[in-house]
C-alpha positions in Angstrom: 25.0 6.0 11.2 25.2 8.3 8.5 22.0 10.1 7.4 21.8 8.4 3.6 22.2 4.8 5.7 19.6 5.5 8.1 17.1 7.1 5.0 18.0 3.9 3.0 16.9 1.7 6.0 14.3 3.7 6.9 12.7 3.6 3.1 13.4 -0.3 2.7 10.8 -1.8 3.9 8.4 0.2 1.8 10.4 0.0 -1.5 10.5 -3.9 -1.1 6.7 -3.5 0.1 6.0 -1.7 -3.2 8.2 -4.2 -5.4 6.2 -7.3 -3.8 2.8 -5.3 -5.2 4.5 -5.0 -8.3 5.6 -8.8 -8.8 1.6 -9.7 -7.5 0.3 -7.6 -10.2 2.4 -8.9 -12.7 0.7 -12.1 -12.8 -1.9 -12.5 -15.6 -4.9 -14.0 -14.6 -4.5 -14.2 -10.4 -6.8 -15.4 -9.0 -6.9 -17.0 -5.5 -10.2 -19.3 -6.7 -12.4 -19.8 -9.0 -15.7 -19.1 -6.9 -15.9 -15.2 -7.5 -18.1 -14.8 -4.5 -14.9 -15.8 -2.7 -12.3 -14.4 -4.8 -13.9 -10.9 -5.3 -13.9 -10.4 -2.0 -10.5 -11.9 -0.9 -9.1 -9.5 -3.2 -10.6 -6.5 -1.8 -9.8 -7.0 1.7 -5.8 -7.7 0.0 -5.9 -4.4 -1.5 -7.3 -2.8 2.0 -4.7 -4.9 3.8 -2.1 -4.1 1.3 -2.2 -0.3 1.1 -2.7 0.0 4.8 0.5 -1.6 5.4 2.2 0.7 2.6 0.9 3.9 4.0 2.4 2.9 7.7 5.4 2.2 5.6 5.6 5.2 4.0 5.0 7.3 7.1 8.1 5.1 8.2 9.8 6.4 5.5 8.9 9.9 6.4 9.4 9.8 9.9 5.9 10.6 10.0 5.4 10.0 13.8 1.8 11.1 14.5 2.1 14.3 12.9 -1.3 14.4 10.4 0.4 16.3 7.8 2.5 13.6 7.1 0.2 11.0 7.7 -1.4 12.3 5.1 1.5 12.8 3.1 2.0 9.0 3.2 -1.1 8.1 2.5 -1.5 10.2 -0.8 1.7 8.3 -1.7 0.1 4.9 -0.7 -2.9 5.9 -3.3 -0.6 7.7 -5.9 0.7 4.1 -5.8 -2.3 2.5 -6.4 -2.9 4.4 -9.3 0.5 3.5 -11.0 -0.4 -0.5 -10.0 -3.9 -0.1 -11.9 -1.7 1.6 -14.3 0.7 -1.1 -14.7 -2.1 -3.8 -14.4 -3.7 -2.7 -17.5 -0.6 -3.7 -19.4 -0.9 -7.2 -18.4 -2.3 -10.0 -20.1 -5.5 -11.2 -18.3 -5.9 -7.8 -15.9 -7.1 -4.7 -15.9 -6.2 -1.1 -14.7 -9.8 -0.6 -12.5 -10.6 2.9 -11.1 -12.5 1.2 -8.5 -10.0 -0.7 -7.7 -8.3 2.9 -6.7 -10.7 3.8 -4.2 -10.2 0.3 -2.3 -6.7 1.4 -2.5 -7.6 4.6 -1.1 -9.9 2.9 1.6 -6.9 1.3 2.9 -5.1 3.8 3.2 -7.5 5.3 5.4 -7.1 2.5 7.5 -3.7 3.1 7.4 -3.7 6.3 8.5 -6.9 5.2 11.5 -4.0 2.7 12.7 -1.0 5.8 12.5 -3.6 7.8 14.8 -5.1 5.4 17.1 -2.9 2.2 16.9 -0.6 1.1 19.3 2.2 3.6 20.2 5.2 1.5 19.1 3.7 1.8 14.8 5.0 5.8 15.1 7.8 5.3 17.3 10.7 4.8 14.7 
């Protein structure tokens, strides 16, 4: 396989991971209920889930392996990412760009990068 082939499959699943954040945070006004004491906290543990899975992505993308440098590497891209959705969010009607919305962002990436480290063997074996 050539080596742009195997970067584009490698990268996919990240770039699609990223365009289905994009599409979510298009919607004005999501909400998965009305009841905020459910749908506050629904959300959160999305954004944990959701930036988790993009920072295993991204190390994916970067062959990270278990190497922390570029673990790190793909989480600063997962939260770099984050800031670009809050971005983006505040341009649509019914949502806002939060900052604290950021740092949940930025907590999942951490779990992201606990998994990378301590997770089964087969996440860094691409």
């Amino acid at each position: 396989m050539s080596a742009l082939r195997e970067g584009a499959w490698r990268w996919a699943p990240a770039i699609i991971w990223m365009a289905l954040i994009f599409v979510l945070s298009a919607q004005p006004g999501l909400a998965i209920t009305e009841d905020a004491s459910v749908d506050l906290p629904v959300r959160r543990a999305a954004h944990i889930a959701a930036y988790a899975i993009l920072t295993i992505l991204f190390a994916r993308g970067l062959r990270a392996g278990a190497s922390p440098t570029h673990i790190a590497a793909a989480a600063l891209l997962a939260v770099l990412y984050g800031v670009t959705d809050e971005l983006h969010q505040s341009t649509v009607p019914d949502r806002t760009g939060r900052p604290e919305d950021v740092l949940i962002d930025a907590m999942g990436a951490l779990v992201g990068i606990v998994v990378l480290r301590f997770g089964p063997r087969r996440l860094t074996s691409w």
